[in-house]
N, C-alpha and C positions, 0 to 999 in steps of 0.2 A: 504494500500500500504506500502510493504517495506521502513523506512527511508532512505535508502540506495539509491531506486530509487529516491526517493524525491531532493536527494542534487543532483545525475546526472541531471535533469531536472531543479534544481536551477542556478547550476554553468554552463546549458547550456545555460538558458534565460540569465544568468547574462554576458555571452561573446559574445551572438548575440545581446548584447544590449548596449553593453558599444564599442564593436568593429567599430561600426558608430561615437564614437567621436571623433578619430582622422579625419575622413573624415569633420563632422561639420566644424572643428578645421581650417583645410587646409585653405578650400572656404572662411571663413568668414577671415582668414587671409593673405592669396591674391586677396582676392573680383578678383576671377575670377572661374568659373563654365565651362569654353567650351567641358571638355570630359566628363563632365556629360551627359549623356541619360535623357530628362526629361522623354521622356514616360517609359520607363523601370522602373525610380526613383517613379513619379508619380504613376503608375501600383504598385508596392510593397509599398508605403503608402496606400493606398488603399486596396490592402489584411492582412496588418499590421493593418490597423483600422478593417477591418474585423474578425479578428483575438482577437481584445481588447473585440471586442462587443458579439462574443462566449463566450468569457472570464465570461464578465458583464451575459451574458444567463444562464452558467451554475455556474454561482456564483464561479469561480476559481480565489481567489485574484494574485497566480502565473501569471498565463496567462492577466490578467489584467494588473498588475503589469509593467510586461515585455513590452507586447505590446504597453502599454499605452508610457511607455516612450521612447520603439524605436520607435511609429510612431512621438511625437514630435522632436523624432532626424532627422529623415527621412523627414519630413514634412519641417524642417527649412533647409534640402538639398534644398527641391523642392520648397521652397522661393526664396533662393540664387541662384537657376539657373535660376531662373527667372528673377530677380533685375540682375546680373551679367554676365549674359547671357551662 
């Protein structure tokens, strides 16, 4: 593969990945959750861990990588909507 394509597909995982921490950020800093959607939230950690364990299948540290640490971004959403309603 192209280096070229490599970094588009870097710096793509790297902004769908880091773009959830202002959201963390929010909740855990108003301990309040109410317009979060848990099943929407829940439903995409869910294909996000799906996502990590293609990753781990076909040996793609990218895809691991990425997923791995957006779905614990994602996953501490759908903690905090839960605790905070």
């Amino acid at each position: 593969m192209h280096p070229s394509i490599e970094i588009i597909g870097a710096v793509a995982a790297f902004i769908t990945t880091v773009g959830w921490i202002p959201q963390v950020a929010k909740i855990a800093r108003e301990r309040r959750a109410g317009d979060i959607s848990l099943v929407t939230t829940g439903v995409l950690a869910f294909g996000i861990l799906l996502w990590a364990l293609y990753g781990l299948l076909i040996g793609s540290w990218p895809v691991i990588l990425a997923n791995g640490f957006t779905f614990m971004l994602v996953a501490a959403i759908v903690a905090m909507k839960l605790r905070y309603g």
